[in-house]
C-alpha positions in Angstrom: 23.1 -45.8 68.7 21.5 -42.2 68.4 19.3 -42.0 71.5 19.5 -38.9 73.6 19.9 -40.1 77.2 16.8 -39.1 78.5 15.4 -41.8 76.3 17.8 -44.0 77.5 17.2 -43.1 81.0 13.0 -43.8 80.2 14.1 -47.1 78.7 15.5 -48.2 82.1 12.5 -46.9 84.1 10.0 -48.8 81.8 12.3 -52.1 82.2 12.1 -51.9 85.8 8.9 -50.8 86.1 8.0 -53.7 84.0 10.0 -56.4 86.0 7.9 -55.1 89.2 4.6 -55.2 87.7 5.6 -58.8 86.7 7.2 -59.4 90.4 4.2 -61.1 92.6 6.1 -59.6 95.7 5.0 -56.2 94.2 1.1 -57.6 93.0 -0.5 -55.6 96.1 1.2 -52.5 94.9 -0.6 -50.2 92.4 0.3 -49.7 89.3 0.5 -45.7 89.2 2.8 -46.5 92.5 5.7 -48.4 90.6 5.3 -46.0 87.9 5.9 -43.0 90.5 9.1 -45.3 92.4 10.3 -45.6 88.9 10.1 -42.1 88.2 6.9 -41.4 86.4 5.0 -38.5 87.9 1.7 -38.8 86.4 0.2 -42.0 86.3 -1.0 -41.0 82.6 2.2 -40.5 81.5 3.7 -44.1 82.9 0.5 -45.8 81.1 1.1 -43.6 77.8 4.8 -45.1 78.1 4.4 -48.2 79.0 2.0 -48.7 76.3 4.3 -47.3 73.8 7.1 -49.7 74.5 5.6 -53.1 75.0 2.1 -52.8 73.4 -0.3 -53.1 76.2 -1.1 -50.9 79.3 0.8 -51.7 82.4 -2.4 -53.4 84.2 -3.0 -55.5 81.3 0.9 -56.6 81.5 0.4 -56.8 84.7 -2.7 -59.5 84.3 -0.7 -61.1 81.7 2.2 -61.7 83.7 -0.2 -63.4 87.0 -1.9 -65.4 84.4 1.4 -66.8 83.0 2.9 -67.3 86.9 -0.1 -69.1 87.7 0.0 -71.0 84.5 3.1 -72.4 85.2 2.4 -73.0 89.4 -0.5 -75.1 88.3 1.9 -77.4 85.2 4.4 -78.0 88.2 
């Protein structure tokens, strides 16, 4: 499909890193941690990233994602 593998390779990081930051078992984690466990080694660089490929900086997503779990804990 014409990526080079280290995009490939960042693609995967940023998916992972994005299922944590979603995760609540990771919510007491920060944010520049599961960018750093998922390979990032500046914490500028994972935001940069992470912002590139889904729009929004990863403790915005982060929000998001809380907001939505709770959302759907208080409908049940």
């Amino acid at each position: 499909d014409g990526a080079t593998v280290a995009a490939f390779l960042q693609g995967q990081r940023l998916a992972r890193a994005r299922q944590d930051l979603a995760d609540p078992l990771h919510q007491e984690v920060p944010v520049h941690v599961i960018g750093t466990r998922r390979g990032f080694r500046h914490a500028s660089a994972f935001s940069r990233a992470f912002r590139e490929a889904y729009g929004l900086p990863p403790a915005a997503f982060r929000g998001q994602a809380r907001a939505q779990d709770l959302a759907g804990a208080d409908a049940s």
